[in-house]
Residue, then its C-alpha position, 0 to 999 in steps of 0.5 A: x448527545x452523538x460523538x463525532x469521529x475526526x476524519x483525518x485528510x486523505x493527503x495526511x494519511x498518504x505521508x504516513x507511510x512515508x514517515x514510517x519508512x524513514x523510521x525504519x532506515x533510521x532503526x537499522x542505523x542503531x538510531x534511538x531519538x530523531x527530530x522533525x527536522x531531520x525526518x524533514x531534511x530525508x523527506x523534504x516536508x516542513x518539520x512543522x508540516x510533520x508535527x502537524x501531521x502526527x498531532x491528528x492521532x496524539x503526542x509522541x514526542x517530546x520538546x527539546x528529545x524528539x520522537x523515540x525511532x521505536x515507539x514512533x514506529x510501533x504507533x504509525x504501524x498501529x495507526x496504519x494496521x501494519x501490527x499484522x500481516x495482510x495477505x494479497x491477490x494478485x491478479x496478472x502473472x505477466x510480467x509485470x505479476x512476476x517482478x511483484x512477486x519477485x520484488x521482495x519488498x512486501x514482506x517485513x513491511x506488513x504485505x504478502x502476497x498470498x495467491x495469483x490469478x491469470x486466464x492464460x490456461x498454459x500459466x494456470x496450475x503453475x507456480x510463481x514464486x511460492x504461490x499457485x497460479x490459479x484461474x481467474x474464474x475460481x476468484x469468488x470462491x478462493x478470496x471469500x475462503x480465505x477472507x482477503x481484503x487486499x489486491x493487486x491489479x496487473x491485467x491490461x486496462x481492457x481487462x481491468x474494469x472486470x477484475x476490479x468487480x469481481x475482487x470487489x464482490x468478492x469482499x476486497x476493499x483496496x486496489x492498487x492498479x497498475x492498469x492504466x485506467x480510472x477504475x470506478x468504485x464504491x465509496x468503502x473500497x480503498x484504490x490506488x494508482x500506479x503509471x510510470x507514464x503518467x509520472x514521466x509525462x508530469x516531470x517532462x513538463x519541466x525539462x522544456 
């Protein structure tokens, strides 16, 4: 008799992180306790839609007292393998590489980036941030020593199809792009897409 594993929507395990956050904005409020209903009310999903969501992986409230704000949060870390800090590659030290850096929003939330890499010889050897800007080309070499599994790509989209290749045979298996083209994978590799453009031309359909 084989086991089968649940495999959770992809669209449930995006609304995590959303439910963590707002966990954490209630932690620094000195909150103990919180509903459905109130997570519901800062995030704008159904109450039922949210319990509906954290029944994929157990129980963790209780009728008629809520969700604990700290062991909820410690399980959707868990759930989430926020419990350690991932380090990050970044690829682009423009300018968009240099408010990444700079964003200090990694940090304290379970990212950090680690090391930088760049083809412009007059950025190479530089520093951004506490990291060493390094050449693209030592990127086999570099990701496999220190074994990380997570990038950022912030290269124009000419050159993004590469670097995504090369990150990817280097052992990384997330991507979040901020190159403005579809990057195609293999299935174990893990990408996400960031484009003001596309998010601004969507909401623009509704001002008309």
């Amino acid at each position: 008799m084989t086991s089968t594993t649940k495999v959770v929507p992809d669209i449930v395990i995006g609304r995590l992180p959303l439910y963590l956050r707002a966990l954490t904005y209630l932690a620094e409020e000195s909150r103990e306790l919180t509903s459905s209903q109130e997570l519901s009310d800062r995030l704008g999903i159904s109450p039922a839609q949210i319990r509906k969501d954290l029944s994929h992986f157990g129980e963790f409230g209780k009728q008629g007292t809520g969700y604990n704000i700290l062991f909820l949060s410690q399980q959707l870390q868990r759930i989430l393998h926020l419990a350690e800090e991932w380090e990050v590659v970044l690829v682009g030290a423009g300018d968009l590489g240099h408010a990444l850096v700079h964003y200090g929003g990694f940090e304290g939330r379970g990212f950090r980036i680690a090391v930088v890499f760049d083809r412009d010889p007059q950025k190479i050897g530089k520093k951004l941030g506490e990291s060493e800007i390094f050449d693209v080309e030592a990127m086999p070499t570099i990701i496999k020593d220190m074994g990380i599994k997570v990038s950022i790509i912030a290269v124009p989209a000419s050159d993004a199809h590469t670097v995504a290749d090369t990150l990817i045979e280097s052992g990384v298996r997330a991507i979040l792009n901020y190159a403005p083209i579809t990057l195609s994978v293999p299935p174990h590799v893990q990408v996400q897409y960031i484009d003001p453009v596309i998010h601004l031309q969507r909401m623009t359909y509704y001002l008309a």
